[in-house]
C-alpha angles and dihedrals in degrees: 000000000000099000077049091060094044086053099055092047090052102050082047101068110070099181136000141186132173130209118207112216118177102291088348138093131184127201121203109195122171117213148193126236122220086250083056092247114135129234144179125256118186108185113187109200128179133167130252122211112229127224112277106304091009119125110248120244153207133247121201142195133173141195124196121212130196122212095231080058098051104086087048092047085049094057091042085051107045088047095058091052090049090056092047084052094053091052107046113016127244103333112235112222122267124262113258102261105239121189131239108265113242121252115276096019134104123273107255123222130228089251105051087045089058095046091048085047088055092247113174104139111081117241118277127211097262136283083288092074091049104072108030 
């Protein structure tokens, strides 16, 4: 039954793509209905330290959105980024989020750590750009 779960889940998710944000990742996964509609799954997950000799662990949160709402969620969305971008100017990327390398272990560059976190694409200026 469980395999049978797994399955399911799987078939149910058409295309996906994460975006990796500091501590944050987002996962975009669209996904089919029962009725074979698509829809759209954001999914933010970050990772929560334990205390000393816990196993770290994930929060999650999704949000579920429906085509018919797309074109509404897009002007929301790219309002609220116009007022960000009154207020403050154009907004400079954030800076790649590198941990703190472990005791007894080697510093790690920028560089190593990108390569480690499968990073081909070069950098863009920011979501701010992406919508205008």
């Amino acid at each position: 039954m469980e395999n049978q779960k797994e399955e399911r889940r799987e078939q149910e998710i058409v295309y996906s793509r994460s975006v990796k944000a500091g501590k944050r990742i987002y996962y975009l996964d669209v996904r089919k209905a029962r009725n074979e509609d698509l829809y759209l799954c954001i999914t933010e997950s970050k990772r929560r330290q334990g205390e000393e000799g816990e196993t770290p662990s994930f929060e999650k949160h999704k949000v579920f959105l429906y085509k018919e709402d797309f074109a509404h969620f897009i002007e929301g969305l790219q309002d609220v980024i116009a007022y960000v971008q009154s207020q403050f100017g154009e907004i400079e990327s954030r800076q790649e989020w590198v941990p703190e390398p472990k005791e007894n272990s080697e510093p790690e560059t920028e560089q190593k750590a990108q390569e480690e976190a499968g990073e081909e694409e070069p950098k863009k200026k920011g979501i701010f750009g992406i919508f205008k």
